[in-house]
GUFI-208705 format. One line per 3 residues: number of its first residue (from 1); their letters; for each residue z, y, x of C-alpha. Coordinates in steps of 0.05 Angstrom, whole numbers, padded with zeros to 5 digits. Layout:
REM GUFI-208705
NUM> A> Z,Y,X; ...
END
This chain:
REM GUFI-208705
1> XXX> 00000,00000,00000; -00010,00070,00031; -00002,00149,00012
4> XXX> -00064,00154,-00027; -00035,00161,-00105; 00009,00217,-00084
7> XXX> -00011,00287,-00079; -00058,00309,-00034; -00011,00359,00002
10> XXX> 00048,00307,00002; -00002,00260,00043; -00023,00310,00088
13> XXX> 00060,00327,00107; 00071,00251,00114; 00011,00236,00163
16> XXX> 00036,00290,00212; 00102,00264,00212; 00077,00196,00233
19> XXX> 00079,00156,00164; 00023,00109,00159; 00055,00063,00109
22> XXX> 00107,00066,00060; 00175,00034,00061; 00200,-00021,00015
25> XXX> 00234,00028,-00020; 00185,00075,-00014; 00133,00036,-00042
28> XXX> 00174,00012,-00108; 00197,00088,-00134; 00123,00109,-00129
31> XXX> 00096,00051,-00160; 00063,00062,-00235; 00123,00024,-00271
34> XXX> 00165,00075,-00241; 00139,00137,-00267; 00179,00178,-00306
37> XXX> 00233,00137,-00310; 00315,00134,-00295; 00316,00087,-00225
40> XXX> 00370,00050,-00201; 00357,00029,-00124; 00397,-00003,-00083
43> XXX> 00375,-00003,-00001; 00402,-00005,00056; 00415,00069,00105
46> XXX> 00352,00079,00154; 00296,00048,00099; 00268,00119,00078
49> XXX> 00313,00134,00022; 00310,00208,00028; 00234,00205,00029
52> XXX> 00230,00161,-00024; 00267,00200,-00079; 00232,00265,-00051
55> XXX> 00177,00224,-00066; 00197,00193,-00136; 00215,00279,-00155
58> XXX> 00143,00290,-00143; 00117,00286,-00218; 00174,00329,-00231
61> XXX> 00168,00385,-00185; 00085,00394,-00175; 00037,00419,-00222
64> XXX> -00032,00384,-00223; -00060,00417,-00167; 00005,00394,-00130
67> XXX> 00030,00458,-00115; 00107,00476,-00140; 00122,00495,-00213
70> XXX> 00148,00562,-00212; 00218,00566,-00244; 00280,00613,-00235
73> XXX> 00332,00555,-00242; 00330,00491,-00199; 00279,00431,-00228
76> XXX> 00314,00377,-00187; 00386,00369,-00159; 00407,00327,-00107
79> XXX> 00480,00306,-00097; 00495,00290,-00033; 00571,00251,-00001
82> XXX> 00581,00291,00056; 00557,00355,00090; 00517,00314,00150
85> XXX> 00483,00284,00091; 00468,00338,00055; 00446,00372,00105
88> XXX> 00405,00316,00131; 00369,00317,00057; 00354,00385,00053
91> XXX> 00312,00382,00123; 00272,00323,00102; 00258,00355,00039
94> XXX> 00238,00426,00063; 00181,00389,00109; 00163,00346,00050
97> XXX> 00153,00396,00007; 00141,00462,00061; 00060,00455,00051
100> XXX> 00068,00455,-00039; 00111,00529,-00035; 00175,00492,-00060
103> XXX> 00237,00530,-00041; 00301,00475,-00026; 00376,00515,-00018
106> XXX> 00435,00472,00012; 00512,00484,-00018; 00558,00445,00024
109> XXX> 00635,00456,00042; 00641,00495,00105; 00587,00539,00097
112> XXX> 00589,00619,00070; 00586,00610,00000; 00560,00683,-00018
115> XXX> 00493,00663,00020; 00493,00603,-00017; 00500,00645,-00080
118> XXX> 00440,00690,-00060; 00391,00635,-00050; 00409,00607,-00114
121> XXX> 00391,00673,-00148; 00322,00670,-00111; 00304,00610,-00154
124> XXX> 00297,00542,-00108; 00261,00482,-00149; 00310,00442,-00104
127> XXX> 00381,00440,-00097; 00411,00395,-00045; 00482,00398,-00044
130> XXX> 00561,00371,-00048; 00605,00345,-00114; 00654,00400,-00102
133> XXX> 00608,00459,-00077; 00559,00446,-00130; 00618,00447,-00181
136> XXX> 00648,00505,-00156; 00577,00544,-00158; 00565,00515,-00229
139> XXX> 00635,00539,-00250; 00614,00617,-00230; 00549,00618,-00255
142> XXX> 00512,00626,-00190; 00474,00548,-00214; 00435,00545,-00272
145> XXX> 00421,00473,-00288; 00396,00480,-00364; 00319,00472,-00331
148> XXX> 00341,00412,-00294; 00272,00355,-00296; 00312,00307,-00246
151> XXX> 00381,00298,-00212; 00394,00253,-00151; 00456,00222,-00131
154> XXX> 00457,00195,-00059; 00501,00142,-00038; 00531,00139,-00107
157> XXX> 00580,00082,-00087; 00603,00129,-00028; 00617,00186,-00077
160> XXX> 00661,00145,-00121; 00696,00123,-00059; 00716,00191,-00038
163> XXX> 00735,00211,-00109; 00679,00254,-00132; 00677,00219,-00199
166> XXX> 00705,00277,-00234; 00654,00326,-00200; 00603,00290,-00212
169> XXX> 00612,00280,-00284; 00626,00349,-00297; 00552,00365,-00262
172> XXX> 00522,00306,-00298; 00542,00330,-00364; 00515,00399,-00355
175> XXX> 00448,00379,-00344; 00400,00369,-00404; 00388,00305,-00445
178> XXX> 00307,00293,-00418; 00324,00295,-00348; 00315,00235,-00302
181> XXX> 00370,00199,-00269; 00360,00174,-00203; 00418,00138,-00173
184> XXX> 00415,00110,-00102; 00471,00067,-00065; 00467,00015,-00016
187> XXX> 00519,-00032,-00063; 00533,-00038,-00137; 00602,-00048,-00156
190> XXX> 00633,-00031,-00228; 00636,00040,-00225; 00573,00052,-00205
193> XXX> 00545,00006,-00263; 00579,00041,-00315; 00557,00110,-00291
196> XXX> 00492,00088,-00297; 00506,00066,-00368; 00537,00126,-00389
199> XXX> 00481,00171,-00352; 00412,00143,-00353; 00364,00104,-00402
202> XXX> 00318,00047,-00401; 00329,00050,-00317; 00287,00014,-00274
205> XXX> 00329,-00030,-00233; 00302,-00033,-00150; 00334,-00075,-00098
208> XXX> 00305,-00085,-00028; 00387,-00105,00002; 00359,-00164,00018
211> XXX> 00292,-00149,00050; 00333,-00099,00094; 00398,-00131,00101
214> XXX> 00432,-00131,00174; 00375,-00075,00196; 00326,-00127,00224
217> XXX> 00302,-00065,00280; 00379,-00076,00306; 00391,-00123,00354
220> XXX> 00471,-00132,00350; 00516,-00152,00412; 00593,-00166,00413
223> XXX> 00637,-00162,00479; 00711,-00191,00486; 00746,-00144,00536
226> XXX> 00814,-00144,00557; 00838,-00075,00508; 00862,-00032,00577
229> XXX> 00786,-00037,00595; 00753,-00012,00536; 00740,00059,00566
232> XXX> 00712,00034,00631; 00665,-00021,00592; 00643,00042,00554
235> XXX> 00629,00086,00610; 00586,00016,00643; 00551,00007,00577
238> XXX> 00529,00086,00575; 00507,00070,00657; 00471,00009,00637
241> XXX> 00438,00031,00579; 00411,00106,00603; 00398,00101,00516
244> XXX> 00364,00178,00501; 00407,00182,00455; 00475,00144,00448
247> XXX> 00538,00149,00390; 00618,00125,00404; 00651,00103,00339
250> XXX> 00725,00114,00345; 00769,00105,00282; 00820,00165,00293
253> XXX> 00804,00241,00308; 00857,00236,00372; 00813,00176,00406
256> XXX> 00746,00217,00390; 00782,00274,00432; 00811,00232,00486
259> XXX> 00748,00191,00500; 00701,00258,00492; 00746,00289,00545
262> XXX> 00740,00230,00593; 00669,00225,00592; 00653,00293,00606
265> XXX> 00695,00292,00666; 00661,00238,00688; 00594,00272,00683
268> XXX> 00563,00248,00620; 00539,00294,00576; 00575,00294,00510
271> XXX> 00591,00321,00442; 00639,00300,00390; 00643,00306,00315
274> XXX> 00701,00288,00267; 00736,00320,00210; 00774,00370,00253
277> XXX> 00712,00403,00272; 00685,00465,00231; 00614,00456,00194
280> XXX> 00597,00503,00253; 00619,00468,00307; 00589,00407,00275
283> XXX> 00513,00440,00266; 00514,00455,00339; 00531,00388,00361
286> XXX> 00472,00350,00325; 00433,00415,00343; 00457,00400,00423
289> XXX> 00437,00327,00407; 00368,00334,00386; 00353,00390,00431
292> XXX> 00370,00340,00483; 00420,00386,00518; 00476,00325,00502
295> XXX> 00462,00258,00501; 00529,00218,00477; 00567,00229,00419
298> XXX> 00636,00213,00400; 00638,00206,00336; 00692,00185,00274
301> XXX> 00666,00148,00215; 00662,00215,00180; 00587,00210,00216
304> XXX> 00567,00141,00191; 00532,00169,00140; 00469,00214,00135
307> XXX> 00467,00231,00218; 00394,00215,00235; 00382,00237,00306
310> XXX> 00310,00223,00336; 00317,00181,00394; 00381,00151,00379
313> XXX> 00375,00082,00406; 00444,00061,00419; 00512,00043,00380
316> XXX> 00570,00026,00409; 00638,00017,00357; 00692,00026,00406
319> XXX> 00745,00015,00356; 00716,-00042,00308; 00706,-00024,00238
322> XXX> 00745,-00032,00183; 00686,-00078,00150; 00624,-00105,00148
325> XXX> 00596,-00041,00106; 00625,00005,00150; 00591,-00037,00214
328> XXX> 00527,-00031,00175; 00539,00037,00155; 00553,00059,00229
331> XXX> 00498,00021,00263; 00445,00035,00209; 00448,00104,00250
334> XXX> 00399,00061,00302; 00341,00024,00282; 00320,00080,00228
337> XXX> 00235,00075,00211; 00208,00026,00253; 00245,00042,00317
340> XXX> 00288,-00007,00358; 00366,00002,00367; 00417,-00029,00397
343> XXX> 00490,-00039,00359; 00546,-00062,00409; 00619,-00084,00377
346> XXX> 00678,-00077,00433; 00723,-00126,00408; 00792,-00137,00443
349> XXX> 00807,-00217,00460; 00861,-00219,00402; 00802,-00191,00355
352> XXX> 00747,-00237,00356; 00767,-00280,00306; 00771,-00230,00256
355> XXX> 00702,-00199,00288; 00671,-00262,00282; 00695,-00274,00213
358> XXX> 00666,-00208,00194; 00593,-00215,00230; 00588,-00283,00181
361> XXX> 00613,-00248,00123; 00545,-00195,00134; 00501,-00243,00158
364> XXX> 00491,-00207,00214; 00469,-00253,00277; 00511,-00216,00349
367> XXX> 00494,-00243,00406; 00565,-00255,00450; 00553,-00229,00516
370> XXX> 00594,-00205,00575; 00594,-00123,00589; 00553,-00102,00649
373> XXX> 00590,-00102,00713; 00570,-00047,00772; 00532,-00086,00807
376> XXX> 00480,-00099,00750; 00479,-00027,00744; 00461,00002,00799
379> XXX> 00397,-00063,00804; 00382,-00026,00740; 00392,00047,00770
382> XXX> 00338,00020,00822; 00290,-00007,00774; 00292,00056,00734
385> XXX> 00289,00106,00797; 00224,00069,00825; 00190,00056,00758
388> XXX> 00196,00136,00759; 00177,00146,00833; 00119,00112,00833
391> XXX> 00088,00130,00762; 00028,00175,00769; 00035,00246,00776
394> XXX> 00003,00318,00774; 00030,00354,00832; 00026,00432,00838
397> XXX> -00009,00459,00901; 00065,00488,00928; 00096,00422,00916
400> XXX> 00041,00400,00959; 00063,00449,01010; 00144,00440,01012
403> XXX> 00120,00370,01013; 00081,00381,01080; 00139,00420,01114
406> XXX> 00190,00356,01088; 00141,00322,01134; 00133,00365,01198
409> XXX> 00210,00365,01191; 00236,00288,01176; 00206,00216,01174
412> XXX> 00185,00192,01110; 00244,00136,01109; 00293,00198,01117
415> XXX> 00262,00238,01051; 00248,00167,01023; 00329,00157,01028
418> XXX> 00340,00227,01016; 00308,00228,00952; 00344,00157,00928
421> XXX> 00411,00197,00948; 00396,00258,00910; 00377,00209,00851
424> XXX> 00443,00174,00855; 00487,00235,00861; 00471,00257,00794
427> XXX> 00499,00192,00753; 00565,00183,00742; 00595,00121,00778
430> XXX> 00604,00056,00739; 00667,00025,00735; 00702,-00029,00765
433> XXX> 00720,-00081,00708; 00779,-00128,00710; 00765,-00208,00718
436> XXX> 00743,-00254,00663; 00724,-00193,00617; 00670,-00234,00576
439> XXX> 00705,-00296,00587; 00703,-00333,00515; 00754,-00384,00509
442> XXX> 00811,-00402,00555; 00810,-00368,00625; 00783,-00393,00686
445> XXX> 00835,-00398,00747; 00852,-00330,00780; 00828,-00326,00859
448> XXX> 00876,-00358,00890; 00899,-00399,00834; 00851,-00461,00842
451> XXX> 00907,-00499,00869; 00972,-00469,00845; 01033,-00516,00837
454> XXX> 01070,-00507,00756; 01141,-00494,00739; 01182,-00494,00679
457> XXX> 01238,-00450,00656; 01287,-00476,00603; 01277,-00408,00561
460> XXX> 01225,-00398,00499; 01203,-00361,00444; 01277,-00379,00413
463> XXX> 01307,-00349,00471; 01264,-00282,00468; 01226,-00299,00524
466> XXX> 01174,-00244,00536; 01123,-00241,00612; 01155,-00166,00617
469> XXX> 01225,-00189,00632; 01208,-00258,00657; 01161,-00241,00721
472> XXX> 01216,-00202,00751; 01270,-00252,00741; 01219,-00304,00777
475> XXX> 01207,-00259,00833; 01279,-00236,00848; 01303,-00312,00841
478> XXX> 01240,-00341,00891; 01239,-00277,00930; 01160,-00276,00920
481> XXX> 01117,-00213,00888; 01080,-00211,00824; 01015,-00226,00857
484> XXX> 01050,-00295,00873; 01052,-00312,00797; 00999,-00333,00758
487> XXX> 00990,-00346,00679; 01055,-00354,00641; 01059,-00387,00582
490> XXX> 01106,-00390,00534; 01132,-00446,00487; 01187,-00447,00431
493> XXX> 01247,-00473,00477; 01206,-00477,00559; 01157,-00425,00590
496> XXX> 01116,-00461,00640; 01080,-00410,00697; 01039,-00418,00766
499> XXX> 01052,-00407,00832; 01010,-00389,00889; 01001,-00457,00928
502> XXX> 01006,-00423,01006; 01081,-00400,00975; 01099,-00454,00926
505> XXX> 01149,-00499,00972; 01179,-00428,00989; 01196,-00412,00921
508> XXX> 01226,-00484,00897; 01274,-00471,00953; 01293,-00404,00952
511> XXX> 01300,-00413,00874; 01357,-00464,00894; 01384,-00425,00937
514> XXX> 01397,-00372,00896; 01426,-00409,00845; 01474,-00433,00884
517> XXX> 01493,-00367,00912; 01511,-00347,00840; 01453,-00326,00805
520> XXX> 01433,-00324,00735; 01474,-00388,00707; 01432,-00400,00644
523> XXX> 01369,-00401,00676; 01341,-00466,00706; 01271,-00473,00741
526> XXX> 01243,-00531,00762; 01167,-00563,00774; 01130,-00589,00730
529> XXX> 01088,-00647,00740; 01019,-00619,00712; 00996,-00551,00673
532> XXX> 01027,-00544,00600; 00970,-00558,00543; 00941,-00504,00523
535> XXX> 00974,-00458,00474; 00960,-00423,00408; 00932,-00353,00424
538> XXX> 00985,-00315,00391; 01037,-00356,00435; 01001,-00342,00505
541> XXX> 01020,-00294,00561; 00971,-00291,00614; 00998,-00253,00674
544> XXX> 00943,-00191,00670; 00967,-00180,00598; 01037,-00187,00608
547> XXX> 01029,-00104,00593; 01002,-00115,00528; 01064,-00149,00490
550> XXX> 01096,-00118,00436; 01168,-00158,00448; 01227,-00129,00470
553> XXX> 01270,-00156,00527; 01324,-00202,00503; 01403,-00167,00504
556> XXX> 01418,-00159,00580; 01351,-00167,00608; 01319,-00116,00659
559> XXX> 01258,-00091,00610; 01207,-00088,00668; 01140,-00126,00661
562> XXX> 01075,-00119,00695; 01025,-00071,00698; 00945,-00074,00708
565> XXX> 00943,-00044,00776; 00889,00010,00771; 00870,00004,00707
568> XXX> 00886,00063,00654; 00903,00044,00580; 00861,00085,00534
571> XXX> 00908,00126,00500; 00966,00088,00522; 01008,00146,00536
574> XXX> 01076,00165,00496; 01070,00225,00463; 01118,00279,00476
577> XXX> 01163,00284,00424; 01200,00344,00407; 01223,00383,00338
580> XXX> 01169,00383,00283; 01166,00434,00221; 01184,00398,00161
583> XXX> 01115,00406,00140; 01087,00381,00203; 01059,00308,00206
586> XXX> 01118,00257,00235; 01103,00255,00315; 01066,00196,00341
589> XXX> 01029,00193,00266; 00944,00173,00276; 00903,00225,00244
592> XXX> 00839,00189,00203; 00779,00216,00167; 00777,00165,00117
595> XXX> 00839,00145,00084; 00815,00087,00050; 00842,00035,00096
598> XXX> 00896,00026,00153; 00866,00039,00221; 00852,-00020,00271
601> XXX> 00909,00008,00318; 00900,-00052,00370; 00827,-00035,00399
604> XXX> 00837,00024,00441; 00913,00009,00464; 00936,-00033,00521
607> XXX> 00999,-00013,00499; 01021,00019,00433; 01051,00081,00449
610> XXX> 01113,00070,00403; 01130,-00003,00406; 01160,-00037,00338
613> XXX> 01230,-00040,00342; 01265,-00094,00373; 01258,-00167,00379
616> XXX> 01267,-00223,00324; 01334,-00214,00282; 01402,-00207,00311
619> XXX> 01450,-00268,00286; 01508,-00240,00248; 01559,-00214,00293
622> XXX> 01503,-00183,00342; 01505,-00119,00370; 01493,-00065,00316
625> XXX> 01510,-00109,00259; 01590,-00111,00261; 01630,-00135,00312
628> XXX> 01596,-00166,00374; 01614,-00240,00387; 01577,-00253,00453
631> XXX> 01501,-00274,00461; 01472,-00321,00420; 01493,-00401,00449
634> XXX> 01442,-00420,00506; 01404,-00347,00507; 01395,-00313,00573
637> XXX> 01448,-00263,00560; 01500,-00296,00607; 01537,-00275,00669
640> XXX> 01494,-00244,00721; 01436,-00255,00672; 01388,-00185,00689
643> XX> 01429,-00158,00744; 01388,-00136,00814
END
């Protein structure tokens, strides 16, 4: 099917943007059983939506020789989620339309509204706008519907979502009774049904979900990464990549700021949007985006929707979404008419169950693969530097000369090298990641390890055993250092762990010793004759995320477990805390942009920056909860038990 039944100048303004085809959904709203009438479509974001109800408004909007019908109130209206969106519409629809003399005026939040109020007065045949802008506009009198022919409403199901329902009623009923309802949304749940009841007749239903579902131009990749390495995989991905264009999905305004700030002082160049940001401030960012003055941005889920940046190639969700439609939502942003794009989930180890659960649950197909270490990057850095050095090139006659005196003045190898260094200099360095990031099921041995002897310590999970308290006790009773000890794992009543084998017989005999010289009574070690079974994840310690554990430090143990050495949680740090105004948020409280679910607070911390509080409950008796009777029988609380 092609262009041809439209009008002639809507034809022309699609062949110089590059359509040669229709869409799917393109296709079915300009098809002859869809004339005239109320549509209900369902499609998926990045299928042509915008241009296809700019399309299906056509009959409504042109007179026969397809120029626009002059009116002094608005003949279509289209309703719009969010600002991005909105804004998004309008510019599709002004180059639609630029070539017929139709005039299109945008009312969103954020903007002045007394400008808006003067382009309404000039009479626009479109209307693009917000629920509450639009109501607030129709409420003064500045927007005349009474000459509405047709009314859009754009990601209906996200509208409900946010609340709009009584906004968009209110508009809905002050349009007239022969105007045609066009309602798009990617799903179709209840409410959305029964608007459609209530506001449209004899509609045309049109799905093409399936034809488009999981974006087919997307090619999806997951990564398990231990969570303190989440910023440096990003910064490697970004390196790898070199995408033209490139958007960070964080979940909280605070980890949009912190990452946004880290990778512009590593170099990148970076913008970030969220709902802190002015409509402004927002503009300028997409403006810095397409103008290709930026190339990253950082980006809450309050862009999901609407953003369609030329160019953009590459998704990564740094914090994983809160569901499959939000995943879709996101990386629809990639992949958009016939391009390629590339969607990459970060998923912490204790995640990928629920990750995986959630790729099945979309049918989307990821592709597990390990993030890209330095060394691939910079073999990709060399690739890319002489694919561009030795593609064909016009060179100016004073190029031609500096390039002569280069010569008189150094050997080719040296301005060869030269070059490659000045080429180099300008990318910011990749990162180091720890071991076994894309490691998918138990760990292999740590360097070192391959033959490390096992011991056992009569202390479990019903003991409060926790890596952050036990790896000092082991190396103050064997008078070894952490790097001596490998995994630990941790049973209900025994936690088994490794020893280097070079300092194994050291240990077993020092760890006598020091019993016997009065050390910690209740604690026994001794060797164990092979390596435990393996353990339930949620029961496992391994010594590099000994950091990572939520556990408190039984009564009378020295709280001190082990840190990744060079390695910087992302957002890890305690906030300072200090006196708030009583109208002031509580301190340490995660600011979202969309309250309609819990955040997924484990991605971007290695450690939470206010742990729960304490460990499992205290027997009667305990500390705190009347009169203290002594540690619990067999717990590590004894004599000596923590002391230096």
């Amino acid at each position: 099917m092609t262009f041809e039944t439209l009008p002639a100048l809507l034809s022309e303004a699609l062949a110089t943007r590059g359509y040669a085809a229709p869409t799917p959904v393109q296709a079915a709203v300009i098809d002859a059983e869809a004339e005239g009438r109320d549509l209900v479509v369902s499609a998926q974001t990045g299928s042509g939506k915008t241009v296809a109800f700019g399309l299906a408004m056509a009959g409504d909007l042109l007179t026969e020789d397809g120029t626009a019908r002059p009116s002094r109130t608005p003949l279509a209206l289209v309703i719009a989620p969010t600002r991005e969106l909105a804004l998004q519409v309008s510019r599709e629809l002004e180059w639609l339309y630029q070539a017929t003399g139709a005039r299109v005026a945008t009312c969103v939040g954020g903007m002045n509204p007394s400008a808006e109020r003067r382009a309404l007065s000039y009479g626009p045949q479109i209307v693009v706008g917000t629920p509450g802008r639009l109501r607030d506009h129709l409420e003064r009198g500045a927007l005349d519907l009474q000459a509405l022919a047709a009314v859009v409403l754009d990601e209906a199901d996200e509208m409900l979502d946010m609340g709009f329902r009584e906004d968009l009623e209110e508009l809905l009923d002050a349009t007239p009774e022969g105007r045609r309802t066009l309602l798009f949304s990617a799903t179709m749940p209840k409410p959305i049904v029964a608007l459609a009841r209530r506001y449209q007749q004899d509609a045309l239903r049109i799905s093409t979900v399936e034809e488009d579902r999981g974006h087919g131009d997307i090619s999806y990749q997951a990564m398990a990464i231990a969570p303190a390495d989440i910023e440096n995989v990003v910064v490697n991905l970004l390196r790898f990549h070199e995408a033209e264009t490139a958007i960070l999905f964080c979940a909280t305004r605070d980890n949009v700021r912190h990452l946004h700030a880290s990778l512009t002082e590593r170099g990148f160049a970076v913008v970030a949007l969220s709902g802190e940001h002015s409509q402004n401030e927002r503009n300028h960012a997409l403006q810095a985006l397409r103008d290709r003055r930026a190339r990253v941005c950082v980006a809450t889920d309050v862009a999901a929707r609407g953003i369609d940046l030329p160019g953009l190639s590459l998704v990564i969700h740094v914090e994983i979404p809160r569901d499959a439609e939000a995943l879709q939502h996101r990386s629809g942003r990639t992949g958009r008419a016939g391009k390629k794009g590339t969607a990459i989930l970060l998923v912490p180890y204790p995640r990928r169950r629920r990750v995986e659960s959630m790729l099945r649950g979309a049918r989307i197909p990821a592709e597990w693969v390990a993030p890209p270490s330095a060394e691939e990057i910079r073999k990709a850095d060399s690739e890319r530097l002489l694919t561009r050095l030795l593609a064909p090139v016009e060179v100016a006659e004073e190029d031609r000369e500096l390039a002569a005196r280069l010569l008189s003045e150094r050997t080719p190898e040296e301005i060869a090298a030269a070059l490659v260094h000045v080429h180099r200099s300008a990318l910011p360095e990749p990162e180091d990641l720890l071991p076994d990031t894309g490691a998918a099921g138990p760990r292999a041995p740590r360097a070192g390890f391959e033959g490390s002897a096992w011991f056992r310590m009569n202390m479990g999970r019903r003991q409060n055993a926790d890596p952050r308290w036990v790896l000092p006790l082991l190396c103050r009773r064997g008078h070894v250092t952490r790097s001596d000890i490998g995994a630990i794992r941790i049973t209900a009543n025994e936690t088994f762990f490794e020893v280097q084998s070079g300092v194994a017989a050291r240990f077993l005999a020092t760890v006598g010793r020091t019993a016997e010289e009065g050390g910690e009574d209740d604690v026994e070690i001794a060797p164990s004759e092979s390596p435990p079974q393996e353990a339930p994840r949620h029961i496992r310690h391994d010594r590099d995320n000994a950091s990572g554990s939520r556990d408190r430090a039984p009564h009378g143990a020295r709280h001190e477990g082990p840190r990744h050495e060079g390695a910087r949680p992302f957002r890890g740090e305690r906030a300072e805390r200090g006196p708030a105004p009583s109208d002031a948020p509580r301190p340490g409280k995660r600011e979202r942009d969309d309250a309609r679910g819990p955040a997924d607070r484990s991605t971007l911390h290695a450690a939470k920056p206010f742990a729960k509080k304490g460990p499992a409950p205290f027997r009667k008796g305990a500390p705190g909860k009347g009169p203290y009777k002594g540690p619990r029988k067999g717990g590590p609380g004894g004599k000596g038990f923590g002391k230096g």
